[in-house]
N, C-alpha and C positions, 0 to 999 in steps of 0.2 A: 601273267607272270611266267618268266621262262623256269624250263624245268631246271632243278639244279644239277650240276654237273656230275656225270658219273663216280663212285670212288675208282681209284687205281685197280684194286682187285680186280673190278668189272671190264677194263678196259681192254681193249685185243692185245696180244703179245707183241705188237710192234711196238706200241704204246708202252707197254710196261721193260721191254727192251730197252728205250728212250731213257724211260726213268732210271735206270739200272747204270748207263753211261752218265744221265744228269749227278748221280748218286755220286758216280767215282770223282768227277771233275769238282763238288764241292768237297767231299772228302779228302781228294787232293791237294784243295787250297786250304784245307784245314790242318790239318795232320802232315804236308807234304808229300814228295814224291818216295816211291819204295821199289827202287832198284830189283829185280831178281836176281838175286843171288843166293849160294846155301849157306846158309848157318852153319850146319853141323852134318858128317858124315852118313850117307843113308840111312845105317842099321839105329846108327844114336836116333835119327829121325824118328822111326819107327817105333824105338823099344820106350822113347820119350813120352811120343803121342798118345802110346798105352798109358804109362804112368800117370797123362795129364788130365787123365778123363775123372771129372768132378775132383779136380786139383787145382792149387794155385799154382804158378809160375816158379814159383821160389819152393813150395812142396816138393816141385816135381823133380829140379834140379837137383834138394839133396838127397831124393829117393834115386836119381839116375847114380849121382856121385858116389853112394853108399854100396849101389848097387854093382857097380864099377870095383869097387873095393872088394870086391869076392874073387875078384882075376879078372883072367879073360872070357872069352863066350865059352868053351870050353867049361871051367872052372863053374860058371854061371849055371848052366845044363846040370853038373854033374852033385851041386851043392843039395843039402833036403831043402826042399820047398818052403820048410820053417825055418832055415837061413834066408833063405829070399823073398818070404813073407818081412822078417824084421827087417833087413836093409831095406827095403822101399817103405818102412812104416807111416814115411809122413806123406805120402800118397795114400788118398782115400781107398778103401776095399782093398788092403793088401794081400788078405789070406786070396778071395779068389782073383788078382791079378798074380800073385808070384806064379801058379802054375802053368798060366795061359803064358808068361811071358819064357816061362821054361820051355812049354811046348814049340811057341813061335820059334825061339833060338834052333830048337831041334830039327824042326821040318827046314831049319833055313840050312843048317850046317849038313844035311844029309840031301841039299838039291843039288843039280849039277855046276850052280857058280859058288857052288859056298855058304861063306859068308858075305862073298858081295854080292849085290844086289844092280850093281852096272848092265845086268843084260835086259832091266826095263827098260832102258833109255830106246832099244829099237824095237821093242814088241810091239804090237797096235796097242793101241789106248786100253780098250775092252778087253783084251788077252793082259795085258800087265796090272788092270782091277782085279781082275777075275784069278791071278796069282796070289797078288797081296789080299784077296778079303776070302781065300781059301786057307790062309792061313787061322789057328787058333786065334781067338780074341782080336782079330783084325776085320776092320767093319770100314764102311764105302768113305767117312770121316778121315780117318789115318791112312788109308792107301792112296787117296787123294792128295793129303798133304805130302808126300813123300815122293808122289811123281810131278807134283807142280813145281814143290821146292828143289827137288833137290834133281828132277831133271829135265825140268822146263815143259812140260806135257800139258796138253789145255784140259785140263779139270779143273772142278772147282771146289775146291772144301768147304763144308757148311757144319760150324761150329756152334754153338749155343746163340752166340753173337747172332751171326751172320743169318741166323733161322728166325729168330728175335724179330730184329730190327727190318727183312724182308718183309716179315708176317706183319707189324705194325704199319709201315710205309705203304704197304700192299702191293708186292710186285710178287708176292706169291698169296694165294689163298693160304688159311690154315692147314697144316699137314706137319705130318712128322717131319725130322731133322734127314730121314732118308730118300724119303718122297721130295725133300726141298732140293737135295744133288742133282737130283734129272731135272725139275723146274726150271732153276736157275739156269743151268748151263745150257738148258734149248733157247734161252734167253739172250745169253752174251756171246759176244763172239769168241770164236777159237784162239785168244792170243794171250798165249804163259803171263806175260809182261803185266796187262789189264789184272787180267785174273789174278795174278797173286797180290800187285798195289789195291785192291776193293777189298780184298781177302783181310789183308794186314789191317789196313785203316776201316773197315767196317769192326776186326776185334777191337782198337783200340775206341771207336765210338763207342759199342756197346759197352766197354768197360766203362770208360770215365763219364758219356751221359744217358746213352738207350740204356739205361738197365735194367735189369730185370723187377727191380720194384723200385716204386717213386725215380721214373725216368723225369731228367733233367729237360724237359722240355722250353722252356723259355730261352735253354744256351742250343738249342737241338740247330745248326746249320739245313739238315732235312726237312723242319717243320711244315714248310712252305707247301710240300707237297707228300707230306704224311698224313694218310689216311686215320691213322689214327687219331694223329690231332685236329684231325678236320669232325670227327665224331666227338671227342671227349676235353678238346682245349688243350689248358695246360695240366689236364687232371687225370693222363692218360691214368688207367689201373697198370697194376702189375700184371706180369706175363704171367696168365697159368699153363702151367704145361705139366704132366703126368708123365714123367720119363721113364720108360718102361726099361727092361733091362737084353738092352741090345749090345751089340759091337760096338766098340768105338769107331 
């Protein structure tokens, strides 16, 4: 009887490379294609991605908006912290996000571009991490996002999602959502474009069917070649994860 087939985890990094392109091209045909392009302004980028952390989309938007409503960056800095505490109230953990996002504002207005943020676009890759996650309450998640999106830089963001559904499919072993940034990215190729189309459509998978409890496995496009469903059917469990209290 032949042996059975390895799972994905086990597989050499070529392999699980493979699977990570096979990912995108059904993802692709699912979700469609996702252009890179910005959204939203750098610093919104940034002061957003704080906000978003254990947030919904629509929380975060009227915590930015609210937050917006106090002035400008200036006005923002200069407000008590239990003003900027309640403007982002519908953002989870506001007491201790209001002062990390006042600190971040400060170290950004007293560096030598300001408040913009356009002089990552030429730093090396490693020198423009290494600025945004020196910042207060800025972690490998949000300085990621911010030089994929908004300036085309090959990193990779690893979101709740995106940590999820690698750790179930198996292209990474279990590990933290920080240990999953270096994983990944020695994985995929260097190219903005890839990187942020998997980025987009692996959150919007994990939102509508990988999700974190009673994943929708029978609509799962991935199934085929998810480890997880190769162990447990359609009866994947839920993700346990014990989120410790890191950066975003």
């Amino acid at each position: 009887m032949p042996a059975p087939e390895p799972l994905n985890v086990a597989r050499p990094d070529s392999e699980r490379a493979e699977l990570l392109l096979w990912m995108n091209e059904e993802l692709r045909a699912a979700y469609g294609p996702k252009p890179l392009s910005p959204r939203r302004d750098p610093l919104h980028e940034l002061i957003s991605t704080i906000l978003s952390q254990r947030t919904n989309w629509r929380d975060e938007d009227a915590a930015y908006q609210e937050l917006r409503a106090l002035g400008d960056w200036d006005d923002i800095i200069a407000a008590p912290v239990e003003a900027v505490a309640h403007a982002i109230r519908r953002s989870n953990y506001p007491e201790s996000k209001a002062p990390r996002i006042q600190a971040t504002l400060r170290a950004i207005r007293d560096s030598p571009g300001g408040y913009s943020l356009d002089f990552l676009r030429d730093l090396p890759v490693g020198d423009a991490l290494k600025w945004l996650t020196d910042l207060p309450g800025v972690g490998v998640k949000t300085a990621s996002l911010v030089l994929l999106f908004n300036y085309a830089r090959p990193v990779f963001p690893v979101d709740t999602h995106v940590h999820r559904i690698n750790t179930r499919v198996g292209t990474i072993p279990r590990m933290g959502e920080q240990a999953a940034h270096r994983a990944l990215l020695k994985l995929l190729p260097p190219d903005p474009p890839l990187l942020y189309e998997l980025h987009i459509n692996l959150l919007k998978h994990g939102q509508q069917i990988c999700t974190w409890n009673r994943p929708k496995c029978p609509q799962c496009i991935l199934r085929e070649r998810c480890d997880a469903h190769a162990i447990y059917g359609n009866n994947v469990p839920s993700f346990s994860e014990k989120p410790g209290k890191s950066k975003n």
